[in-house]
C-alpha positions in Angstrom: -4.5 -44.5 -0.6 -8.1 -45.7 -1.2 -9.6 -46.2 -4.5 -13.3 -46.7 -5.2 -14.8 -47.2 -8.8 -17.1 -43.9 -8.2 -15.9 -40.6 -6.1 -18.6 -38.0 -5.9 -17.4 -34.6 -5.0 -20.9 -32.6 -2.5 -23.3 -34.2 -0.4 -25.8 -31.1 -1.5 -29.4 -32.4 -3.4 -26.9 -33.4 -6.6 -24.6 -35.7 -4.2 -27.6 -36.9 -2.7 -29.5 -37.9 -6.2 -26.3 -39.2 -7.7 -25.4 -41.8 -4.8 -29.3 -42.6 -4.6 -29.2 -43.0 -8.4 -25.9 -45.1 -8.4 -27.1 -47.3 -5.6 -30.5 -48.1 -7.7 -28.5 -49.1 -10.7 -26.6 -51.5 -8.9 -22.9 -49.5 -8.2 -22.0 -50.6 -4.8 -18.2 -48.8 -4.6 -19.6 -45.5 -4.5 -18.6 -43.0 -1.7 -19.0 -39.3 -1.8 -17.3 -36.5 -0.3 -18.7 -33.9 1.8 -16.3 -31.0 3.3 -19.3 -30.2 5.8 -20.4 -32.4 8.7 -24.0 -32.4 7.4 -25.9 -32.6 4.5 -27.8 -30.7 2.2 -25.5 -27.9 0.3 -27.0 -24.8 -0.3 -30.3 -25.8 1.9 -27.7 -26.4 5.0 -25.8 -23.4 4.3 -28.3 -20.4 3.7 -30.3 -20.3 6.9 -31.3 -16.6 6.8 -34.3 -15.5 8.0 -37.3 -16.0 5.7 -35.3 -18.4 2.9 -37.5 -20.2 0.7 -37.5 -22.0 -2.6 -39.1 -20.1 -5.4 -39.7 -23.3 -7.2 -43.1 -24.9 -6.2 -42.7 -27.4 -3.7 -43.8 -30.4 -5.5 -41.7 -29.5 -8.2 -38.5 -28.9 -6.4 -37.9 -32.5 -5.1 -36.7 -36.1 -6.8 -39.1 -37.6 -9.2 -38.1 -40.9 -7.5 -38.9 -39.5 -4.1 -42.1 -37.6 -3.9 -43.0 -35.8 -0.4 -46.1 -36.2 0.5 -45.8 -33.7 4.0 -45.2 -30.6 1.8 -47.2 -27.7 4.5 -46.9 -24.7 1.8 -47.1 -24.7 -2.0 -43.2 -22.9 -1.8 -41.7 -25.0 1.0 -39.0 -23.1 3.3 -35.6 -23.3 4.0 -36.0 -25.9 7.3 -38.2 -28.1 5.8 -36.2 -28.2 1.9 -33.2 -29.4 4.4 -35.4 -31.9 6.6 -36.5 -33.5 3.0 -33.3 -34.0 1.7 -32.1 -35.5 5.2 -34.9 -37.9 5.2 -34.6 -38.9 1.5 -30.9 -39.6 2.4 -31.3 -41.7 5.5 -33.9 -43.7 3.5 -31.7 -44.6 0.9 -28.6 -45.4 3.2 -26.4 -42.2 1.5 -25.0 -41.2 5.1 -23.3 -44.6 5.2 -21.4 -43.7 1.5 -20.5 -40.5 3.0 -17.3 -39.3 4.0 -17.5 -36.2 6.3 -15.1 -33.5 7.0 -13.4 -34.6 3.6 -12.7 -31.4 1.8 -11.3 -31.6 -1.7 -8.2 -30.1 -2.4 -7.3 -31.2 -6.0 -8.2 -33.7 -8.5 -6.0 -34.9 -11.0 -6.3 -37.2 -14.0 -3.2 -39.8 -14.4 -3.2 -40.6 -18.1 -1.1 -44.1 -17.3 -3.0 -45.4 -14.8 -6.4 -44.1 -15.8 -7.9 -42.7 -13.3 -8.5 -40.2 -11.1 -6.1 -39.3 -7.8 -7.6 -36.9 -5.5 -5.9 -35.5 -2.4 -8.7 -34.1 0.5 -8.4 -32.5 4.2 -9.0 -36.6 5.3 -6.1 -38.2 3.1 -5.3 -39.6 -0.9 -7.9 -41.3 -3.0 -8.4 -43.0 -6.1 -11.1 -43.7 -8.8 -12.1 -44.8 -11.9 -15.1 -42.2 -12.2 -15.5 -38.4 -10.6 -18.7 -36.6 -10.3 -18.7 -33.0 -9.5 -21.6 -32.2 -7.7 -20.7 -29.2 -5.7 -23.3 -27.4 -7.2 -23.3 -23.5 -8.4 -24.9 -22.1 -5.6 -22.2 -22.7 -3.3 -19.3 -20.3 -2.6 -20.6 -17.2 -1.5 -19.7 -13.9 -3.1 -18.1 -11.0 -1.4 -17.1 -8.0 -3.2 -13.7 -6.1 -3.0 -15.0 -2.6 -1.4 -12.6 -0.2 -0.8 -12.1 0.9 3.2 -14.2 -2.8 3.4 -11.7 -3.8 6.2 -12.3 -0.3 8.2 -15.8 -1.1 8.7 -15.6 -1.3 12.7 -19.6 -2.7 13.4 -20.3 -6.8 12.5 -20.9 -7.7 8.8 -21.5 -11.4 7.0 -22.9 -12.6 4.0 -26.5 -13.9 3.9 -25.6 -17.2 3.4 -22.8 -17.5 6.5 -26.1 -16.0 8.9 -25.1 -15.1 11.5 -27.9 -15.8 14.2 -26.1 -15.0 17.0 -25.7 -11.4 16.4 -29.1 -9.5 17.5 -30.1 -7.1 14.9 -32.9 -5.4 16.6 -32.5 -1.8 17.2 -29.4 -1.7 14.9 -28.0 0.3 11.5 -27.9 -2.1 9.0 -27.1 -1.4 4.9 -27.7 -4.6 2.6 -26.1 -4.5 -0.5 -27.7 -6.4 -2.8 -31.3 -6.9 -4.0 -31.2 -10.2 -5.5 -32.8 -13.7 -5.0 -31.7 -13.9 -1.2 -32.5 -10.2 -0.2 -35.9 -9.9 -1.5 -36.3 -13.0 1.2 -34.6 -11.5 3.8 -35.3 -8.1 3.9 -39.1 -8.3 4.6 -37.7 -11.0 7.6 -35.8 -8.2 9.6 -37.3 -4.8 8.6 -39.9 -4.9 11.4 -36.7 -5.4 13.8 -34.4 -3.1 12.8 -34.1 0.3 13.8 -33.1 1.5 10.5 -32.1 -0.4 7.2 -30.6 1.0 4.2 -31.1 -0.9 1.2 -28.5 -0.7 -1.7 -29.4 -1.1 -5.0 -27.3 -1.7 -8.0 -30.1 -2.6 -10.6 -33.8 -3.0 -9.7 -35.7 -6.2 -9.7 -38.7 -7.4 -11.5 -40.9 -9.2 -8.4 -43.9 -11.0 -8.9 -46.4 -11.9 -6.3 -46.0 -15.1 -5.1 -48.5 -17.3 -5.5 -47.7 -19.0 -1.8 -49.9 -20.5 0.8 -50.3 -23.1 3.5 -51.5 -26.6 1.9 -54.9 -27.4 4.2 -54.7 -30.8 6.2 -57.3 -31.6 3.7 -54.6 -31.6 0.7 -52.0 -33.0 2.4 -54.3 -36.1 3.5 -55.2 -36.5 -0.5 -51.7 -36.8 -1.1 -50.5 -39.0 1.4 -52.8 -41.6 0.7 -53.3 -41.0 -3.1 -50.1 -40.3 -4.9 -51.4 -40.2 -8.0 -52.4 -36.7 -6.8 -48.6 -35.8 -6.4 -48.4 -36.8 -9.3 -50.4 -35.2 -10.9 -49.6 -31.6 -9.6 -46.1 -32.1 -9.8 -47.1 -32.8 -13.7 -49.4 -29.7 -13.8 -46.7 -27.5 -12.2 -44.3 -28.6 -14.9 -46.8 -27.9 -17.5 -47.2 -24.4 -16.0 -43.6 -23.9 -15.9 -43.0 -25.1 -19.6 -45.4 -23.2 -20.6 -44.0 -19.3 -18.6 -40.3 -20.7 -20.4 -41.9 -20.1 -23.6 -42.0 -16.7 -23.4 -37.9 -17.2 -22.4 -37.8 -18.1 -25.7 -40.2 -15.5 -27.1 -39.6 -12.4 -25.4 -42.7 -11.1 -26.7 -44.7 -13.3 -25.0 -43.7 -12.6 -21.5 -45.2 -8.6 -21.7 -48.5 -9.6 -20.0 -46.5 -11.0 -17.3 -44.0 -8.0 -17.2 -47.4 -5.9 -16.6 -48.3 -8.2 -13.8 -45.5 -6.9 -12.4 -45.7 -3.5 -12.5 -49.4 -3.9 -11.4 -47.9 -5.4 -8.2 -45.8 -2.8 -7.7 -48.0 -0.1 -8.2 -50.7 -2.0 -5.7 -48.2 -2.4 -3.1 -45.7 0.8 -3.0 -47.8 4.0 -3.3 -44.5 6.9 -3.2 -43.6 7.4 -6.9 -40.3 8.5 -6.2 -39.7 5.0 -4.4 -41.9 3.1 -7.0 -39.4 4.9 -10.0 -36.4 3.5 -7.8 -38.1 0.1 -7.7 -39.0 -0.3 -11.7 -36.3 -1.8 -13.8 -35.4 -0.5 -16.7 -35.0 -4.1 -19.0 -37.3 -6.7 -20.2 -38.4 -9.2 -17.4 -36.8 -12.3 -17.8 -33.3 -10.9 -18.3 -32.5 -11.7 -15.1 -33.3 -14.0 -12.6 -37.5 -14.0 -12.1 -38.2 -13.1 -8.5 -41.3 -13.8 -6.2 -42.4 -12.0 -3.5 -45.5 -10.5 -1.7 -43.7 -9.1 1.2 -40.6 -7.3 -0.3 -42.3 -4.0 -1.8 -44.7 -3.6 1.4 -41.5 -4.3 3.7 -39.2 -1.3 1.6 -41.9 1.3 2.0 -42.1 1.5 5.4 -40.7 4.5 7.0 -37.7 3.1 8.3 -36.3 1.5 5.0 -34.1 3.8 2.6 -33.7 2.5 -0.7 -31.0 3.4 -2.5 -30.8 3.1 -6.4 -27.0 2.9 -6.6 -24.2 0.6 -6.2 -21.7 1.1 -3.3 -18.7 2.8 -4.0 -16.5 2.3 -0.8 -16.5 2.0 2.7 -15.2 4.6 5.4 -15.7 3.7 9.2 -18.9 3.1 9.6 -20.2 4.9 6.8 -21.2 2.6 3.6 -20.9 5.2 0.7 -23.0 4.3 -2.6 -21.6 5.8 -6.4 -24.3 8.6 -6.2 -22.5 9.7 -3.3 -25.2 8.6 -0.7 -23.8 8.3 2.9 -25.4 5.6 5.2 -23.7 5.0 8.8 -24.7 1.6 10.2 -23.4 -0.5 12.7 -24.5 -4.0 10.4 -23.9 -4.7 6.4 -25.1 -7.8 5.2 -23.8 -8.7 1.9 -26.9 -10.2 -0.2 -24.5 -10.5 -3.4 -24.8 -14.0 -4.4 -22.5 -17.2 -5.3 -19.6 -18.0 -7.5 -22.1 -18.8 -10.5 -19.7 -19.3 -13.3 -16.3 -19.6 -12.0 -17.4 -22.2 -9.6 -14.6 -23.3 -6.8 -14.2 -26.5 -8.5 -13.0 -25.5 -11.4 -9.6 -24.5 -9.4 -9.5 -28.4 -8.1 -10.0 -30.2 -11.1 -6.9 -30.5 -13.2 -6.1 -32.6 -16.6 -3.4 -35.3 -17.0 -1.2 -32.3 -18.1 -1.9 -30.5 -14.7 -4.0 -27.6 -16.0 -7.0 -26.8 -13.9 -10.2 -26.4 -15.3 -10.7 -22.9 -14.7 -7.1 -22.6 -16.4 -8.4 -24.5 -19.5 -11.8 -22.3 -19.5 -10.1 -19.0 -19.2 -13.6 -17.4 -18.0 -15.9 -18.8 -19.8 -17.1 -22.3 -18.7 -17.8 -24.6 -21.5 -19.3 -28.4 -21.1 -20.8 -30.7 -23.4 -24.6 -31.3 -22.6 -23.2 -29.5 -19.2 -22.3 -32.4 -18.3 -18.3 -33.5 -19.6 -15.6 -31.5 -20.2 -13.4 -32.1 -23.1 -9.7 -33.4 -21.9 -11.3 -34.3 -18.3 -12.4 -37.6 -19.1 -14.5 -39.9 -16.9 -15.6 -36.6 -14.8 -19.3 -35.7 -14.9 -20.3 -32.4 -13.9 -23.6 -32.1 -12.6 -25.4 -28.6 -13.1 -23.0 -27.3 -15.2 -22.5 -24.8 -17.8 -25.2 -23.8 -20.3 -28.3 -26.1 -18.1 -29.4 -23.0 -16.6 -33.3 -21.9 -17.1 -35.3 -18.8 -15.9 -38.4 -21.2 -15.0 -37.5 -24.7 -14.1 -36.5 -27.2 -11.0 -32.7 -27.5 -10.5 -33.9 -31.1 -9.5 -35.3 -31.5 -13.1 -32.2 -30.6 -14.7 -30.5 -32.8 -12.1 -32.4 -36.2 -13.0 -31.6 -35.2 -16.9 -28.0 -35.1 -16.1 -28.1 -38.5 -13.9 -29.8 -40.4 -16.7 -27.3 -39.5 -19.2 -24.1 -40.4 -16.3 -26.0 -43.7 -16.2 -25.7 -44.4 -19.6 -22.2 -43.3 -19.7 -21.6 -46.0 -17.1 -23.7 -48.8 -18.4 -21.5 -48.4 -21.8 -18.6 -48.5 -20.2 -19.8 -51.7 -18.5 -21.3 -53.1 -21.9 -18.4 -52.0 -24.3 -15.0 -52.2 -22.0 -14.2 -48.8 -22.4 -12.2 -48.0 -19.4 -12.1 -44.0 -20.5 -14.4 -41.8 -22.2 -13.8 -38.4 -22.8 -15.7 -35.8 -24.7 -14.3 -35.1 -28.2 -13.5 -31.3 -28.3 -14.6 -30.6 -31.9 -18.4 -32.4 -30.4 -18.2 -29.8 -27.6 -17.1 -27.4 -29.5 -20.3 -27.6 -32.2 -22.4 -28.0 -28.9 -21.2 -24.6 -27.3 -22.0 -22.8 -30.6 -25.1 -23.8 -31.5 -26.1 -23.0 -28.0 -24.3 -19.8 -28.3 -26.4 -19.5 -31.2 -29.5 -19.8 -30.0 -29.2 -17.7 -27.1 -29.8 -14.0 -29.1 -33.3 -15.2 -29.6 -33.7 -15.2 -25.9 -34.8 -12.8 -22.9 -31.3 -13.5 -21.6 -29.8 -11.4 -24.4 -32.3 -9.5 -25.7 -34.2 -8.2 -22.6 -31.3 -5.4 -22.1 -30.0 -6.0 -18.9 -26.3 -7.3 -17.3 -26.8 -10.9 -15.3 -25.1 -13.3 -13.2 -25.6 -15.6 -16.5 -22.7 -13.7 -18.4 -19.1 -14.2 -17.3 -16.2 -12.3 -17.1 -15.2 -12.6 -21.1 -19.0 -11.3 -21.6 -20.5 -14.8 -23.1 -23.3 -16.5 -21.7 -22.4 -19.3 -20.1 -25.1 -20.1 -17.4 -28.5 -20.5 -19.7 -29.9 -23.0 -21.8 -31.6 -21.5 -24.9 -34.4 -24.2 -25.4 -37.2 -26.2 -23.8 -37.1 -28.2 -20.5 -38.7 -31.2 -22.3 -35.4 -31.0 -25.2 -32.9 -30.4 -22.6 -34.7 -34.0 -20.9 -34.2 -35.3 -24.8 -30.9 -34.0 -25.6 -29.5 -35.9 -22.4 -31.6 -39.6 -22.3 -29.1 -41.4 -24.3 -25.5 -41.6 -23.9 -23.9 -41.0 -27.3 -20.0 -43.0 -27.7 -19.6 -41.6 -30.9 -19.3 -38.3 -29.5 -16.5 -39.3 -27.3 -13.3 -40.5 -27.4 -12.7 -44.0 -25.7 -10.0 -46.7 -24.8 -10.8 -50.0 -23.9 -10.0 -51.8 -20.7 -7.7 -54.2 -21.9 -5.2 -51.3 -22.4 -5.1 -50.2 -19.4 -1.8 -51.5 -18.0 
């Protein structure tokens, strides 16, 4: 069995940034765990045609590791996953990690204090776990009826599979969320007909997207305060779109920009009716496009403004009763958001999983620690989510407040800290609180962000910029602790 004083659990853009992170502040005994053989996450798993971050480039990236070779202002799939591969090999993180090591379980062992984890490579130990498997990560498959009769070739957008040759097929998607609206517009001009089904319609705004000229990417290569200073006026654009998060009222002229983009772009009104939600943009996730409405009216798409009922044969059958016989589905219907895989792995010193102790509804203090897991860290956890900013944003927040955690530990002997619940408890309700306030509740729609018991467990109700001050300092006092010189 090896032990090490930190295990990190992902080798997506959070395993990356937490070894890179640890290294800088001087933790050596760091190794991280990656089930894969590669690196990256969610940027090495989703390779479907036409995948892009809908984050601005400069934005979506470590603070600590600008690039300057950006080509577009919303950089694509290949290069995201060339970034983080270089970032990595430039801060040594391939050498911490241990490939083909799939966790299986992670328990805490109150006596010895620490953590014993069993993977697909063997036993290990640790003083310290970070989870940083990440949200988007397990895909999402619903339970259709007859799904098992469908005799043609089906996959989920995130297991592409390239080697099957869509052109002149059948295909139904079922889904219209973050990963269709890229896809679709990717393989309509290929295929010989594609019916598109559509549980709940989707606000898209025009993207504003373009190739960077060699001109700008010269400026920034050789003058980084440039990067800078875009990456600061992107967040400033960003922080400023959130507001109306907070203020639904503020986010109508945008809803209108909207609906003027669909009106420009899809002239049927029968398929621009289909195509206009019915609840207050924001409500769910924000998406960008400018080639989804041109791509679903052309003659060979069928949209179809219903959820799919069953499958028989080769026939995909939607609620309304609409009949579509294919020889393709590709299932666009997202990740395990809220009852994330780990959650099944991690388990107290009593043997209770997480997702046993959660019962639904994911809880986490700061989104970060979980009340009777202590010494775990949980990057991009509960209640962090936001309808406007980088994941890496929220990422560096987290790591700053895991680095304090650690340094106190160092400076104070504590060998074990561990949430208090009644702390995490007055967390989860104010931020419970707050949350009415917001587009996410009030905008009259049914997200991804609320779980299975119907609570909210995915956004953060406030500002960017207090989510950054909520988690700079590590607070002991909200935390139960035991010194080192009782550990036996």
């Amino acid at each position: 069995m090896t032990h090490h004083a930190i295990i990190v659990i992902g080798a997506g853009p959070s395993g990356i940034g937490a070894a890179i992170r640890l290294a800088q502040a001087g933790y050596t005994d760091v190794v991280v765990l990656e089930k894969s053989d590669r690196l990256g996450g969610t940027w090495r798993d989703n390779t479907y045609p036409g995948c892009a971050c809908d984050v601005p480039s400069a934005l979506y990236s470590y603070s600590f590791a600008p690039n300057r070779e950006w080509s577009r202002l919303f950089a694509g799939q290949a290069e995201i996953q060339a970034y983080l591969e270089r970032v990595a090999r430039e801060h040594g993180v391939p050498e911490r990690v241990r490939f083909r090591t799939e966790l299986i379980g992670a328990r805490w062992q109150p006596t010895a204090r620490r953590w014993r984890l069993e993977t697909s490579a063997g036993f290990y130990t640790c003083d310290v776990l970070i989870g940083a498997s990440g949200p988007w990560h397990q895909p999402r498959m619903p339970s259709l009826p007859g799904d098992a009769s469908f005799p043609g070739h089906r996959f989920h957008s995130a297991r592409w599979d390239h080697g099957f040759d869509l052109r002149g097929k059948r295909v139904a998607v079922i889904g219209t969320g973050a990963s269709a609206i890229q896809f679709v517009p990717a393989i309509q001009p290929d295929v010989a007909r594609l019916h598109l089904f559509q549980r709940t319609a989707q606000w898209v705004l025009p993207k504003p997207d373009g190739a960077l000229p060699p001109s700008a990417r010269w400026l920034f290569r050789h003058a980084p305060a440039a990067g800078r200073a875009l990456r600061a006026a992107e967040y400033a654009t960003l922080e400023a779109f959130g507001a109306g998060f907070r203020h639904p009222r503020l986010l109508a002229q945008i809803q209108r920009l909207g609906e003027r983009h669909l009106a420009r772009t899809v002239a049927d009104p029968a398929l621009r009716a289909r195509l206009t939600p019915d609840y207050r943009l924001g409500c769910k996730r924000i998406l960008m496009s400018n080639t989804y409405y041109p791509a679903v009216a052309r003659p060979n798409v069928a949209v179809h403004a219903t959820a799919v009922a069953r499958i028989d044969g080769p026939r995909v059958i939607g609620a309304d009763g609409t009949v579509a016989e294919v020889d393709a589905i590709i299932y666009g219907t997202g990740f395990h958001i809220l009852d994330m895989p780990i959650a099944d792995r991690v388990f107290d010193g009593d043997g209770r999983s997480m997702a046993g102790r959660w019962q639904g509804t994911p809880r986490a203090y700061l989104g970060t620690t979980v009340s009777g897991f202590p010494n775990f860290f949980m990057l991009l956890g509960p209640s962090l989510g936001t309808g406007h900013s980088s994941a890496f944003t929220i990422l560096e927040a987290q790591l700053t407040y895991v680095l304090g955690a650690l340094a106190h530990r160092a400076r104070s002997g504590d060998a074990v800290v561990d949430v208090r619940p009644e702390v995490q408890a007055a967390y989860v309700a104010d931020v419970q609180g707050a949350l009415p306030h917001t587009v996410y509740a009030a905008g009259g729609c049914a997200s991804y962000y609320v779980d299975t018991n119907g609570i909210n467990s995915f956004n953060w109700p406030w500002s960017t910029p207090a989510m950054e001050r909520r988690l700079a300092t590590f607070d002991p006092d909200a935390y139960e602790r035991q010194p080192a010189q009782e550990v036996s």
